[in-house]
TORVO-587459 format. One record per residue: y, z, x of N, C-alpha, C, CB in turn; residue in three letters. Coordinates in steps of 0.02 Angstrom, whole numbers, plus 32768, in hexadecimal, padded with zeros to 4 digits. Glycine has a CB too. Layout:
N
YZXYZXYZXYZXala;...
//
This chain:
315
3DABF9B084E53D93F9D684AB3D4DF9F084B93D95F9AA846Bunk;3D48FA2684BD3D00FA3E84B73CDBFA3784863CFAFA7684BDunk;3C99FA2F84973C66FA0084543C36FA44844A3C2AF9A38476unk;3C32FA4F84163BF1FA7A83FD3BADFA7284043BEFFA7C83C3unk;3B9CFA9584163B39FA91842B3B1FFA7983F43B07FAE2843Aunk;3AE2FA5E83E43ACAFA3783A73AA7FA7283853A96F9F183B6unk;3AA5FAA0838D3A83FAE483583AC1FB07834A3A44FB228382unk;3AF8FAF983523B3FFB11832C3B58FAF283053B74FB1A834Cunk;3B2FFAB982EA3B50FA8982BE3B46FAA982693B28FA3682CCunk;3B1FFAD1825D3B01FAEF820F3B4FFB0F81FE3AB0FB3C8212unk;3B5FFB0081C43B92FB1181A43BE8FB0881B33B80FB4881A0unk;3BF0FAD381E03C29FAC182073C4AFAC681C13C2BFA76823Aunk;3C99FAC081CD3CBEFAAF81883CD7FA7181AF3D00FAEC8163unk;3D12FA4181723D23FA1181813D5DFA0B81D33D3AFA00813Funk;3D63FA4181E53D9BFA3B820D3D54FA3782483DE5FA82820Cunk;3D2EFA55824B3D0CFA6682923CEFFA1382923CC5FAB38293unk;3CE4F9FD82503CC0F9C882713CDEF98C827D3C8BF9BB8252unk;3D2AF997826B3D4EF96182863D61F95F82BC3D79F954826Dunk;3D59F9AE82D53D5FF9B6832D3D38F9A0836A3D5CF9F2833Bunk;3CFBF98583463CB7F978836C3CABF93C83623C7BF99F8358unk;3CBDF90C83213CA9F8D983073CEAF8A283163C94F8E982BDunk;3CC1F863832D3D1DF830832D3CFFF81382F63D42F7E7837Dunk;3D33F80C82C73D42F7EE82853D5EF79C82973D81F823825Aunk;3D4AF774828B3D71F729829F3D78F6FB82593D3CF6F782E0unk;3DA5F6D882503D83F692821D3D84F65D823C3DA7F67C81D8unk;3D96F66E828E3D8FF60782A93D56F60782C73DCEF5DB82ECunk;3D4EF63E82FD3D05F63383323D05F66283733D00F5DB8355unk;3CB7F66D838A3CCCF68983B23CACF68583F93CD0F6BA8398unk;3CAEF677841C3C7CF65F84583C61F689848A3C99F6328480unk;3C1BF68884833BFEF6B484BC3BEDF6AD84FC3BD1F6C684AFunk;3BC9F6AF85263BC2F69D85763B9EF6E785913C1DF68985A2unk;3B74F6C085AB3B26F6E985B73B2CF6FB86043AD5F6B085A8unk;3B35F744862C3B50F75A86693B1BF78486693B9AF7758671unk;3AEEF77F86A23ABBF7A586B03A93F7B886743AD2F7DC86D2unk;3A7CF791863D3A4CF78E861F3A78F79385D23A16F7C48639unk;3AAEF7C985E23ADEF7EE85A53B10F7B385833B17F83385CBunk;3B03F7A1854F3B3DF794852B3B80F79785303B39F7AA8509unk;3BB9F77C852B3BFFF7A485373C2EF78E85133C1BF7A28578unk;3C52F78E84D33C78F77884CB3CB5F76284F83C79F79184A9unk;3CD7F71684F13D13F70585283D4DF70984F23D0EF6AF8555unk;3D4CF70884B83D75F6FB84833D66F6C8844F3DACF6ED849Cunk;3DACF6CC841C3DACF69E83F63DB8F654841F3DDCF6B183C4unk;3D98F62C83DB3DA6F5CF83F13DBEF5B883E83D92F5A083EDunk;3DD4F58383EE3E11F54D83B03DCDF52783A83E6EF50C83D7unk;3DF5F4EC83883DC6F4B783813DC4F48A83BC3DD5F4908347unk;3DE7F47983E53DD6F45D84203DB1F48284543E0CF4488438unk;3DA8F4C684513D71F4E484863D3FF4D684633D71F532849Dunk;3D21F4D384273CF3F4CC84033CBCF48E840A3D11F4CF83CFunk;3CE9F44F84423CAEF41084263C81F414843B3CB2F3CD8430unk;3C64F40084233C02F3FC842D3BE9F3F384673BD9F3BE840Aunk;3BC6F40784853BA8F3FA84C83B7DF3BD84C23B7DF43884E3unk;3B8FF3B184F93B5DF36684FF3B13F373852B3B8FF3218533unk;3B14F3A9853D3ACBF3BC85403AAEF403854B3AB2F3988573unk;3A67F41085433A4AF46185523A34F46585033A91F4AC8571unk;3A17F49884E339EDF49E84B43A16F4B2848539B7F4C584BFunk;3A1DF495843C3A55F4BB840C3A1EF4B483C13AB7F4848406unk;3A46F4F183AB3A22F4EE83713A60F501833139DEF5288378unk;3A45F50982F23A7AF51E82C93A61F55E82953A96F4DB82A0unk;3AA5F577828D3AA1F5B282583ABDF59B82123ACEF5F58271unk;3A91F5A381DB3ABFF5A581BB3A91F5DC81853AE1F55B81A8unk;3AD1F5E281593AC9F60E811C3AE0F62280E53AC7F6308124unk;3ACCF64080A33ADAF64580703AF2F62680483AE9F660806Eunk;3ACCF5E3803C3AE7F5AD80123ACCF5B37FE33AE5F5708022unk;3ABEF5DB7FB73AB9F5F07F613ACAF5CB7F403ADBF6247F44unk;3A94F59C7F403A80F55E7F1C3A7EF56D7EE13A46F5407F2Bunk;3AA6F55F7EB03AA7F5757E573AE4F5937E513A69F5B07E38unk;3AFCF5B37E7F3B3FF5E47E723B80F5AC7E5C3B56F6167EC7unk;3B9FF5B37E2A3BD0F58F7DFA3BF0F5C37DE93BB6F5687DBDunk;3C10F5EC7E0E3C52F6247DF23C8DF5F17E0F3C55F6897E22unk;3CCDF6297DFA3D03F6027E163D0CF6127E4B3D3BF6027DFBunk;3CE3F63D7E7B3CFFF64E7EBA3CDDF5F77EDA3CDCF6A97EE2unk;3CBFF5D87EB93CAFF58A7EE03C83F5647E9F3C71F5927F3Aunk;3C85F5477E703C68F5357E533C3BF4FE7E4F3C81F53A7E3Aunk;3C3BF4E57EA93C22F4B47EB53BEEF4CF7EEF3C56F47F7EC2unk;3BC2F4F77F023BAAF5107F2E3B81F4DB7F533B8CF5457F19unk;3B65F4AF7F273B2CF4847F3B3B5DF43F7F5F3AF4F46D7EECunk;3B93F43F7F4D3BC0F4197F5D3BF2F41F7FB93BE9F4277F1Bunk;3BEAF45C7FAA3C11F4797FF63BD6F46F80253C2EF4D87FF9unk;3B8BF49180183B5BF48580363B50F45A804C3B3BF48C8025unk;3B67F402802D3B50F3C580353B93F3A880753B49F39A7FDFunk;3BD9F3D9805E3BE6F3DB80B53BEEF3EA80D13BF6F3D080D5unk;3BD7F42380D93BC0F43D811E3B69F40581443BA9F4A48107unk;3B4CF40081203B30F3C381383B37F37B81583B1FF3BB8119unk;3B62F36E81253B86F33681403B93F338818B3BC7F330811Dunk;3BAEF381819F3BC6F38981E13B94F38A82023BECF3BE81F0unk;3B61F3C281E93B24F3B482303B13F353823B3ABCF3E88211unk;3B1BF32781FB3B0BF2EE82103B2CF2D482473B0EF2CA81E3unk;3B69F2E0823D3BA7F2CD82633B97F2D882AE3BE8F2F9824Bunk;3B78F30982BD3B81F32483013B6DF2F9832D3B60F360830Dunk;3B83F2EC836B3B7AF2D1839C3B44F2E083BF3BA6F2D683B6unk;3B1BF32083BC3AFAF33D83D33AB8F34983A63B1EF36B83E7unk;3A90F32983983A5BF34B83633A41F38A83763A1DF3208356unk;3A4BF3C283443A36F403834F39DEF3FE83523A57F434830Eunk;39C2F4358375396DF432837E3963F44783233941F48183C9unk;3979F467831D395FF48482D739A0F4A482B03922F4C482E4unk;398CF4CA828239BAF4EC824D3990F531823C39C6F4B68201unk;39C4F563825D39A4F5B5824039D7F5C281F539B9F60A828Eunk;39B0F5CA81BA39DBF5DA819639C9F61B818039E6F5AD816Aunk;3A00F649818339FBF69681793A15F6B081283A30F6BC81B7unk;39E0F69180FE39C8F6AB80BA3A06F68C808B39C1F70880B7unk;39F7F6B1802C3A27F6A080063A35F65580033A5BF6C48019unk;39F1F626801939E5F5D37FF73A08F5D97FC23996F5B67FDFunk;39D9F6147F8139F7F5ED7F4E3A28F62B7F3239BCF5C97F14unk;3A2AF6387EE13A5DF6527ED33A2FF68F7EA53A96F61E7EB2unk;39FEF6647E7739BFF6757E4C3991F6787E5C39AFF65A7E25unk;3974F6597E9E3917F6507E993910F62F7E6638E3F6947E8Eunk;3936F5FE7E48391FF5C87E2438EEF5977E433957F5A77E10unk;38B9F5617E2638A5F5207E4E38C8F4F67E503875F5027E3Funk;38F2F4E47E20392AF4AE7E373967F4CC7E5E394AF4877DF4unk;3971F4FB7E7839A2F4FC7EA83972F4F87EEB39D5F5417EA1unk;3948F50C7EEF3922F5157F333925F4BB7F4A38C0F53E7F26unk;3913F4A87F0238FBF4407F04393EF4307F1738DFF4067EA5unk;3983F4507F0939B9F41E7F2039D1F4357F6C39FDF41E7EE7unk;39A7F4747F8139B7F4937FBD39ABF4667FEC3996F4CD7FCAunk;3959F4567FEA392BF43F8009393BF3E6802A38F1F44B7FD5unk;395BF3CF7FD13990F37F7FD739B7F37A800739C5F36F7FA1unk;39DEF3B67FFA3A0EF3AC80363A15F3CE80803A46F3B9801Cunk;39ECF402808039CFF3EA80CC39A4F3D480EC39CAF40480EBunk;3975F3B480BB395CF37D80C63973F33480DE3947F37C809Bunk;39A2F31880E939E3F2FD80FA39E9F30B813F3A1EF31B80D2unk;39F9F34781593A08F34581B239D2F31C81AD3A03F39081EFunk;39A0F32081C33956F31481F43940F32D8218394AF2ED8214unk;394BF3778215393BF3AB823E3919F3E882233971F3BC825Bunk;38E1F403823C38D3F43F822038EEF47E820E38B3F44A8236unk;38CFF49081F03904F4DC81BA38D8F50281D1390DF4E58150unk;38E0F55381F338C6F59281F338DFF59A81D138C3F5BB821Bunk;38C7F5C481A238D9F600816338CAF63A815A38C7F5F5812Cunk;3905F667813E38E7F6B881293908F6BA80F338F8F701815Bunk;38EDF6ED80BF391FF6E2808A3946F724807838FBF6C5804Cunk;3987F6FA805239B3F73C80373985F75F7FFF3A03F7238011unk;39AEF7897FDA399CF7C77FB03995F7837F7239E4F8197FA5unk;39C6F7527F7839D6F7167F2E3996F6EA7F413A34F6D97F2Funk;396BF6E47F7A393AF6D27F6238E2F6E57F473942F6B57F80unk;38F8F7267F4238B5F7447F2738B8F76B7EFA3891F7647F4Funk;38E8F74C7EC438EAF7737E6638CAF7587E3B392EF7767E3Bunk;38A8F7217E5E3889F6F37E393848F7307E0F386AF6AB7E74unk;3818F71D7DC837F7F7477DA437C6F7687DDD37D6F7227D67unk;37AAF7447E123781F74F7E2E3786F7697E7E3765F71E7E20unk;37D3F77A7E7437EDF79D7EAD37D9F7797EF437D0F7E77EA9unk;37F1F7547EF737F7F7187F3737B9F6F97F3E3809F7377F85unk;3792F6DE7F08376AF6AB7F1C3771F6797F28374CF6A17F05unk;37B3F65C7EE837D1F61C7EFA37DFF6087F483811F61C7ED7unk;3819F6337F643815F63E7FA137DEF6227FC83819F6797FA7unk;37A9F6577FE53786F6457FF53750F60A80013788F65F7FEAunk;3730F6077FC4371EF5CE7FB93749F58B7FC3370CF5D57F85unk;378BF5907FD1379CF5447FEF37B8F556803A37DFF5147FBBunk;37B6F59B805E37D0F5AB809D3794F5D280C03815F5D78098unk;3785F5F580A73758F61080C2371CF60A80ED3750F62080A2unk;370BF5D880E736C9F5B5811836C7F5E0815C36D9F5588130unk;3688F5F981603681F62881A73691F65881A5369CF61C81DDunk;36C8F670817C36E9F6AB818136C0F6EB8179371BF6A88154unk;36DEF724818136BBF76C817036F4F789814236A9F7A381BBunk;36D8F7A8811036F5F7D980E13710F7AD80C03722F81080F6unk;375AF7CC80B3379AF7A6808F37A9F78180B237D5F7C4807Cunk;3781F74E80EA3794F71B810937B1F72B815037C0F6FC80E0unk;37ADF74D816037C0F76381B03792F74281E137B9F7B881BFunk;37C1F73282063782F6F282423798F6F182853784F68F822Funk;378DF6CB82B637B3F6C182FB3791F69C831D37C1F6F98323unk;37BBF678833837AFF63C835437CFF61483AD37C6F6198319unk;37C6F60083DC37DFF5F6840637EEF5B9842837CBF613841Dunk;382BF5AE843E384AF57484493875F579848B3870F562840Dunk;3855F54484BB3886F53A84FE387EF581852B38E2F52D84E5unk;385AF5B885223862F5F685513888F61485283881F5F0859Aunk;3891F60C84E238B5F63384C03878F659847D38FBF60184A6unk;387DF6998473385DF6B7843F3885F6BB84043848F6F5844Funk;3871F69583CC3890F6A483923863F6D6834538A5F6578380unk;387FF70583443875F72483013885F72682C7387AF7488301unk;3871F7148283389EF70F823C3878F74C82303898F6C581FDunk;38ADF764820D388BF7B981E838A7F7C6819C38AEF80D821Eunk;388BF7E28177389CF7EE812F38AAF83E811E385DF7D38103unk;38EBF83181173909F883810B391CF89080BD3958F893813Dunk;3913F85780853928F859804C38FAF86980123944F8248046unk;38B6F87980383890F8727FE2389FF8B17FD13832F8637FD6unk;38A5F8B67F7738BDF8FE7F483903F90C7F59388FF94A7F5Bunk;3921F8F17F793971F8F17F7D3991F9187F4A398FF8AC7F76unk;39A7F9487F5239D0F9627F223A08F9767F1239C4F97D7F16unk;3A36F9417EE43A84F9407EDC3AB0F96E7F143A95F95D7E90unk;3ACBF95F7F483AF7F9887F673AD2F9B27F9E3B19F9B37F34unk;3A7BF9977F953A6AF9C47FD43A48F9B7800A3A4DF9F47FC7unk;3A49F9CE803B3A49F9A1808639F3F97E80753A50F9E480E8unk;39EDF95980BD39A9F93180BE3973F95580DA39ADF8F280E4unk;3937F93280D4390CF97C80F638C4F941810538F5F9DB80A6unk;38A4F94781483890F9298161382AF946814538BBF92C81A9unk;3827F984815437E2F9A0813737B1F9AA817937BDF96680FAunk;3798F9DA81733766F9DE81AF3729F99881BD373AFA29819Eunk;372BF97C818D36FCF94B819F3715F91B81B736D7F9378174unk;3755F90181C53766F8D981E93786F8E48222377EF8B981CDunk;3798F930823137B7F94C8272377BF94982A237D6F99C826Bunk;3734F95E826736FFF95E82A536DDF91C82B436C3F9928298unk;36F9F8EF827D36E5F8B382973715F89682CA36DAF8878261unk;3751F89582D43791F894830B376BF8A5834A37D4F8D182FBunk;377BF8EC833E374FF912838D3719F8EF83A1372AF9628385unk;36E9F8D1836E36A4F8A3839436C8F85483AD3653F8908349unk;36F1F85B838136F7F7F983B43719F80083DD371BF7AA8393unk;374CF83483EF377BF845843C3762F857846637ABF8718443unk;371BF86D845A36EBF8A6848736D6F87F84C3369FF8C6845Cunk;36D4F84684D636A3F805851336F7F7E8851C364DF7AE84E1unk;373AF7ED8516376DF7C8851E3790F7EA855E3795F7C284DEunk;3797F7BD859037AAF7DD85CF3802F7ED85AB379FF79F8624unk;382DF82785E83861F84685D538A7F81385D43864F8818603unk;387EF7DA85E638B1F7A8860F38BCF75C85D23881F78B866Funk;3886F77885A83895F74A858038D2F72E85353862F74E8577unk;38E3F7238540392DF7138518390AF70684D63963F6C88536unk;3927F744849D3919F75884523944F73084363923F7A4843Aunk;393EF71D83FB396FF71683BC3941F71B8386399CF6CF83B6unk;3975F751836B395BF77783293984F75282E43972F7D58330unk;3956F73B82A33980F7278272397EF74A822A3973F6E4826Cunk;3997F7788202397BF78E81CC39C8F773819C395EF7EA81D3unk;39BAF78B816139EAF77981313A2CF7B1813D39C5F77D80E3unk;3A09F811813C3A4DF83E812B3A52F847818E3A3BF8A280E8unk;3A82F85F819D3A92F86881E03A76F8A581EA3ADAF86581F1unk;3A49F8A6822F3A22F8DD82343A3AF924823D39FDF8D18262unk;3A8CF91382583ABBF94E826B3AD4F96782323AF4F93D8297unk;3AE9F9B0823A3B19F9B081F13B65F9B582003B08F9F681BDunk;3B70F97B81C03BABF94781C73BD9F97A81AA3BA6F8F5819Dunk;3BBBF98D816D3BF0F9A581303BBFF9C580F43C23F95B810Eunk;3B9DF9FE810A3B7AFA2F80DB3B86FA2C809E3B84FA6B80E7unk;3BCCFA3180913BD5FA40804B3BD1FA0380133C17FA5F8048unk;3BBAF9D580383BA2F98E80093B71F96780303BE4F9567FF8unk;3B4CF99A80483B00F980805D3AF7F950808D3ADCF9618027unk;3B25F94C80AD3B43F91680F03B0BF92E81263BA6F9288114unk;3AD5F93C81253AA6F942816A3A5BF95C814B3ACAF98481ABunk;3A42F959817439F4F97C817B39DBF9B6818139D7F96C81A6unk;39C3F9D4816139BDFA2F8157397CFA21818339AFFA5F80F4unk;3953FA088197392DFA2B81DC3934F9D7822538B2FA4881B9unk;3974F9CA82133974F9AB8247398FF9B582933986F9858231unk;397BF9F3829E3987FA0F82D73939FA16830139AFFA5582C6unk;3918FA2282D038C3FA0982E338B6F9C483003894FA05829Dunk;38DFF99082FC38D8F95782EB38EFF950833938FBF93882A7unk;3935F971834A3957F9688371393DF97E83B63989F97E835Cunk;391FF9D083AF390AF9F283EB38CBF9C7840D38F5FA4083D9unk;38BEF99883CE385EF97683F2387DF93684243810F9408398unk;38C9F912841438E5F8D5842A391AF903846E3914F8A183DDunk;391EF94784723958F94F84B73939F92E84F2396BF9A684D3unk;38F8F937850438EEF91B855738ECF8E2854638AEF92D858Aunk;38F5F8C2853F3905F87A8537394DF8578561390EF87284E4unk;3953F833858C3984F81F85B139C7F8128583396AF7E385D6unk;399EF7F4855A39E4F7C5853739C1F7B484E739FAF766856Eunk;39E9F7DA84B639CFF7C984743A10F7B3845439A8F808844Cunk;3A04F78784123A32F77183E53A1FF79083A63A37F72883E2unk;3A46F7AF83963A28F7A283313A64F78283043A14F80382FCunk;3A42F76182DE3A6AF73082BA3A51F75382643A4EF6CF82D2unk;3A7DF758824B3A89F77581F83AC3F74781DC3AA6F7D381F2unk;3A9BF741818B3ADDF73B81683AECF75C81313AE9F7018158unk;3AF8F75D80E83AECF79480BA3B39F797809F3ACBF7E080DFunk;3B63F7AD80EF3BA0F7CA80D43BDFF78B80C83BB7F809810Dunk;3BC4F74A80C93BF2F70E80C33C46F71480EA3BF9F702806Cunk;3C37F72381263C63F72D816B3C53F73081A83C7FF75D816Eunk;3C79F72D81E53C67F73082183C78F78982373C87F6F08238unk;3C35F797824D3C49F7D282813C2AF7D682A93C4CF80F8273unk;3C33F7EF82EB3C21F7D9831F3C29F82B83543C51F790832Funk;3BF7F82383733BF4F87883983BB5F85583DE3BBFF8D48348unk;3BE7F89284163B99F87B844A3B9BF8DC84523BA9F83084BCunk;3B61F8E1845D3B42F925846E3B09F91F84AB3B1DF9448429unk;3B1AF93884D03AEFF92B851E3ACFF8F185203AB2F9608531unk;3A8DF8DD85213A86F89F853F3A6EF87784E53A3FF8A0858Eunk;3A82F88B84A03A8AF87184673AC3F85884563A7BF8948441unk;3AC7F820842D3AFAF80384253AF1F7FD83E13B05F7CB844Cunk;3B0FF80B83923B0DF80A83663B3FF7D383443B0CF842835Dunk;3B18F7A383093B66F77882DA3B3BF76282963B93F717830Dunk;3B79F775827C3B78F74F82333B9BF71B822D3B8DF77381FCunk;3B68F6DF81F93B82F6A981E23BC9F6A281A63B46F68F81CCunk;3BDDF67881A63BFDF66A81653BC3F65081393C3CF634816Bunk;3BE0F64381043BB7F63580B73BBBF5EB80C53BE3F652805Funk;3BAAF5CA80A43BC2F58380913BC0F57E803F3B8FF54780B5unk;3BC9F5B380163BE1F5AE7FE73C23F5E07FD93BB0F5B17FC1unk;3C25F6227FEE3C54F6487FC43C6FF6767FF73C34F66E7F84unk;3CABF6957FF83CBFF6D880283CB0F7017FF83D0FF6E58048unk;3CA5F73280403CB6F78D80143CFBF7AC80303C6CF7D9802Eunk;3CF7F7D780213D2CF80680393D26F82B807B3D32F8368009unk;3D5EF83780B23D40F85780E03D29F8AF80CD3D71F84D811Bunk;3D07F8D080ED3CE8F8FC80E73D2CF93780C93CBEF903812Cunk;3D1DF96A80873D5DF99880753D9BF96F80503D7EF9BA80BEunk;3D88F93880563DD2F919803E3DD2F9057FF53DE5F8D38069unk;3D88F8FB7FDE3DA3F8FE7F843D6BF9357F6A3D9AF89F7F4Cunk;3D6CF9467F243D3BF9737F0A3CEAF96A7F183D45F9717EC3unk;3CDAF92E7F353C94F91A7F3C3C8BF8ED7F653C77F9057F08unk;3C55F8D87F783C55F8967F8C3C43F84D7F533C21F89B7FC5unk;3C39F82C7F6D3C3EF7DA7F273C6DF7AC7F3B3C61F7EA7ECBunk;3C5EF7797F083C78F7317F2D3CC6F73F7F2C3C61F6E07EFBunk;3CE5F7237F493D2CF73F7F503D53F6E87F493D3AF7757FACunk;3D7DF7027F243DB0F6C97EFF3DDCF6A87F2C3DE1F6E87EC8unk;3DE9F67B7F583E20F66E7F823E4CF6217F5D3DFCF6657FD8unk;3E86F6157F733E93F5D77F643E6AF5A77F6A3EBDF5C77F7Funk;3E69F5747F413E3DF5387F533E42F5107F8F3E43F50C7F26unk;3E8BF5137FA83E9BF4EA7FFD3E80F52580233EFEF4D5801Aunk;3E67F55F80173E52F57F804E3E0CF58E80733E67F5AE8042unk;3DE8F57A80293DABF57B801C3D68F57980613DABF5417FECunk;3D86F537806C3D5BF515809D3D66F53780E13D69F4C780A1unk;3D9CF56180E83DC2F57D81163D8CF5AB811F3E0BF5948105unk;3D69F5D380F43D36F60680F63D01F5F980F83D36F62B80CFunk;3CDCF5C781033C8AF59080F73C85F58D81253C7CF54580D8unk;3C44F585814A3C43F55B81703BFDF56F81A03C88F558818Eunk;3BE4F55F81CF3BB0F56482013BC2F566824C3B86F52E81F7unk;3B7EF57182773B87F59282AB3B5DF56D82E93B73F5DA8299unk;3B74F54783173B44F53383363B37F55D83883B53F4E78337unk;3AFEF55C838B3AD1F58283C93ADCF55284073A74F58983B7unk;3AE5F56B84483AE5F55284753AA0F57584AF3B2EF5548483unk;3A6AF56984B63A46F57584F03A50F55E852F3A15F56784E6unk;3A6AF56585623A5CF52C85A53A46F55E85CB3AA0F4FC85CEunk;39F4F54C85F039E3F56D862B3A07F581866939BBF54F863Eunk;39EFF5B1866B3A09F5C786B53A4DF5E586C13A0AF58D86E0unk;3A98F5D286D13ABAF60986CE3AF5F5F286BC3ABBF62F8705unk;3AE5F5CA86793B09F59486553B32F5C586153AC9F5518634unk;3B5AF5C885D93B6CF5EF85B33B3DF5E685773BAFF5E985AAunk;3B31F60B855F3B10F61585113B3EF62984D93AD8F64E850Funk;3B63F5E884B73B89F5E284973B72F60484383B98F59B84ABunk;3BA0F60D84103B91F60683BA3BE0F5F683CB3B70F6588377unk;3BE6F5B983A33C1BF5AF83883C18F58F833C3C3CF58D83B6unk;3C60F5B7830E3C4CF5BA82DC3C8FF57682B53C46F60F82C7unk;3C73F559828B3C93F53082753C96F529821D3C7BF4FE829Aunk;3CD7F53982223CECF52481D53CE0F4DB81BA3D3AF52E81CCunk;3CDCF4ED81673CDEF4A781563D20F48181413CB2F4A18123unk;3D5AF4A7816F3D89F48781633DA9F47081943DA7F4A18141unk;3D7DF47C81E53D89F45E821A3D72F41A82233D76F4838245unk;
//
């Protein structure tokens, strides 16, 4: 299948981008070949077990802490296992990137029951936040003030671990119903200054809440200047960006970028065109967990694979 250049992505309809994008709900495994990313395919659950060694970290996202619809009326509840599992693991992850939509409101007591329960792994939380956490009166102070430390702007920061460069970026403030994310010149030119001293060889991962590509225009599925974002990260050997937003997995490599979205650990949506909007989407209750779930990172130096594999909470 021929893949589209990343400045042909503005206005795809749903068919083009299912041509470019693998859609999965079990997992999907990558492996790092001359610097590039590559998808090998889908996983079962037995390709999936945990490595017993090399650097791992975890994704997770959109656990909309407060949310009590019927598409899950227990959000804070599913959240508590998907935790459970990181306890479980055989492997303690280095940390936890979580890619926005903590809570549901920008309430303080959802942030306080966020905080409970991943407070629980014993592992640190990077954070960026969704669009649900900065409606608060004061337009993401709450936020901030309990994530923010160090940060610049709406909290955009970066940080580095193992020979690896990590970036959190904020594409959601002023979000508006149905319309894409937008990053702002003051943080593109703050981008361009912290990549500016980073040799070409150094291995990126990028984390924001909406997916920087555009997923699905017509319900705000990407970033209206995240192609700015993109052209400053091409010489770069080997980049990741990790998004969540759209409560599914999609998954795309584009020259030496490798793009994925998380599942929710509270609610599905719909895939892209398939109902009048996007929103929490209603499934059976035995199926539920079938659509939840998190993502763990595999680093191993040298010319080892660089795994995401994604795991339901009903595996």
């Amino acid at each position: 299948m021929a893949k589209k250049g990343l400045d042909d992505q503005k206005g795809l309809g749903r068919r083009e981008v299912l041509e470019c994008m693998v859609w999965a709900g079990t997992g999907v495994l990558w492996t790092v070949s001359g610097g590039v990313p590559h998808s090998i395919g889908l996983i079962g659950e037995a390709a999936a077990a945990e490595p017993t060694t090399g650097f791992t970290f975890l994704q997770m996202s959109d656990s909309h802490i407060g949310f009590d619809k019927k598409a899950n009326p227990d959000a804070l509840g599913t959240l508590r296992e998907a935790v459970a599992k990181v306890k479980a693991m055989s492997t303690k992850p280095s940390f936890i990137i979580h890619t926005g939509d903590i809570t549901h409101l920008s309430k303080p007591t959802e942030f306080d029951d966020a905080d409970k329960v991943f407070g629980e792994t014993g592992v640190q939380v990077h954070w960026v936040p969704g669009e649900h956490d900065l409606i608060d009166e004061d337009r993401g102070k709450t936020y901030l003030d309990r994530y923010g430390k160090g940060s610049k702007g709406a909290g955009w920061y970066s940080f580095d671990d193992r020979g690896i460069h990590f970036i959190g970026l904020v594409n959601v403030v002023d979000l508006k119903a149905g319309g894409l994310g937008n990053f702002g010149p003051e943080q593109l030119a703050w981008l361009e200054a912290d990549l500016k001293d980073k040799s070409n060889s150094t291995p990126i991962v990028v984390f924001a809440h909406i997916p920087l590509q555009i997923i699905y225009k017509e319900w705000g599925w990407g970033t209206d200047d995240g192609m700015r974002a993109l052209e400053l990260l091409k010489r770069f050997g080997s980049v990741t960006i990790l998004n969540g937003h759209i409560h599914q997995l999609a998954q795309k490599v584009e020259g030496n970028m490798s793009f994925h979205t998380a599942l929710s650990t509270a609610f599905p949506q719909p895939a892209p065109g398939t109902a009048p909007s996007p929103g929490p989407m209603v499934v059976p209750a035995d199926q539920l967990r079938s659509k939840l779930g998190l993502a763990t990172v595999t680093v191993v130096q040298g010319n080892k694979p660089l795994a995401i594999v994604d795991k339901t909470l009903a595996s």
